[in-house]
C-alpha positions as CSV (number, residue, x, y, z in Angstrom):
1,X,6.6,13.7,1.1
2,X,8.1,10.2,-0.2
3,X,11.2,9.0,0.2
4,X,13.7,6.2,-1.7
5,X,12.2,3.0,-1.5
6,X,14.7,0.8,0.9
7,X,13.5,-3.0,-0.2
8,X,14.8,-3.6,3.9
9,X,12.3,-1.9,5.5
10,X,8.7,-2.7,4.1
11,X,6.7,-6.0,3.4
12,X,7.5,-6.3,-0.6
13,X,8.7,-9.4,-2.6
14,X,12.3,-8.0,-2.4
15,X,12.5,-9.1,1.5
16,X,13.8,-12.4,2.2
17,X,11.0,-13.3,4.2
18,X,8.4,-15.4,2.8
19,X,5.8,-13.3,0.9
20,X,3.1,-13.4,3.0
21,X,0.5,-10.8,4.1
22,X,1.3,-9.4,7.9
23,X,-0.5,-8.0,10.5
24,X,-0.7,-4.1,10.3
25,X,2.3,-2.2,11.8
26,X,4.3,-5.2,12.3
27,X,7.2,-4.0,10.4
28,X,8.0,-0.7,13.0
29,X,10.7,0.0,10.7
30,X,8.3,0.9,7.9
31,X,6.8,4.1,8.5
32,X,6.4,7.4,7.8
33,X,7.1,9.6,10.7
34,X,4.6,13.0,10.5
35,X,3.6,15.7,12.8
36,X,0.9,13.7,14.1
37,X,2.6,10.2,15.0
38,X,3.8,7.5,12.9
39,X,2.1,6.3,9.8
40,X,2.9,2.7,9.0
41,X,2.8,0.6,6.0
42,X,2.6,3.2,3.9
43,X,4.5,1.0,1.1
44,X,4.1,-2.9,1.0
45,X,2.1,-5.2,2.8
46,X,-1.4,-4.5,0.9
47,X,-1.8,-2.4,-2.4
48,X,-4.5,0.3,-0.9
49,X,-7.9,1.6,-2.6
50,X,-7.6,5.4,-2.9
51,X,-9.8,8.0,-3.2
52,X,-11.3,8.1,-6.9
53,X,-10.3,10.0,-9.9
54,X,-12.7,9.3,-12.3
55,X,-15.9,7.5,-12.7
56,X,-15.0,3.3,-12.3
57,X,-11.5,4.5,-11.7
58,X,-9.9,3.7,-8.2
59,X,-6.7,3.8,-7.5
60,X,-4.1,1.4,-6.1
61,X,-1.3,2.7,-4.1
62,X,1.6,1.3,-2.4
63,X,2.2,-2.2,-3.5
64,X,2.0,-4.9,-1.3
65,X,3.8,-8.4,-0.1
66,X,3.8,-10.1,-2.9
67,X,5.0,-7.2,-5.5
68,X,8.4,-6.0,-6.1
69,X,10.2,-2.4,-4.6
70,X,9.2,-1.1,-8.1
71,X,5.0,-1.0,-7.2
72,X,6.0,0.1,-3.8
73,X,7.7,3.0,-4.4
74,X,6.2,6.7,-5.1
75,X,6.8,7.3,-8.5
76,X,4.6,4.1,-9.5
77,X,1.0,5.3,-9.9
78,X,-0.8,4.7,-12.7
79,X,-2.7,1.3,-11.0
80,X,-6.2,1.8,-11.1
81,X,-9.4,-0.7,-10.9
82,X,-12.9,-0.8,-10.9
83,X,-15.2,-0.4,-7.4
84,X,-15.6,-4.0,-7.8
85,X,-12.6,-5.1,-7.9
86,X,-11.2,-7.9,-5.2
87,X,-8.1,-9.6,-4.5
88,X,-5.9,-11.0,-1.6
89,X,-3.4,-8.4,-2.1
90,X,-5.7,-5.3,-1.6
91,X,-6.8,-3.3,1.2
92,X,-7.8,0.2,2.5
93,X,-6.8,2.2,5.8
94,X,-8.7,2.1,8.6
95,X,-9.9,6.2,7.9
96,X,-10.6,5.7,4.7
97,X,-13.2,8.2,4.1
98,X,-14.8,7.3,0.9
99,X,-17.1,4.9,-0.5
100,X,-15.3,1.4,0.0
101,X,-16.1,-1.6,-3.1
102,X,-18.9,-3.5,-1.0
């Protein structure tokens, strides 16, 4: 279930911080607590590949460091890219479970 984007907690544009790509989980603060433990970065840091929705169609969730609180929240979702896509600001999660872009 999402929540209201807090431009405090996550890696976006909207920290102070300079807007630079971090190390996974090292902003404890932005997580989304579940039944199973704690997922983390969830919103900012890196935009992440999704599963696909179409043919050539991927995609991108969560924004990421160098992108504003507005392509981090929940209700922005209508990013999508081709598999071959590639960029700095991109990434997938660890159990990712589909096809990832070579």
């Amino acid at each position: 279930m999402c929540s209201a984007y807090s431009s405090s907690l996550c890696n976006t544009a909207d920290r102070a911080d300079p807007d630079v790509l971090l190390a996974s989980g090292s902003r404890p603060e932005c997580r989304a607590a579940t039944t199973g433990g704690s997922v983390f970065d969830l919103s900012g840091n890196v935009k992440e590949l999704t599963a696909s929705r179409g043919s050539g169609a991927i995609p991108l969730r969560g924004g990421s460091y160098n992108q504003s609180g507005f392509g981090a929240s929940c209700d922005f979702d209508w990013q999508v890219v081709s598999p071959s896509f590639r960029f700095e600001n991109v990434g997938f999660r660890c159990c990712f479970s589909g096809a990832a872009p070579p």
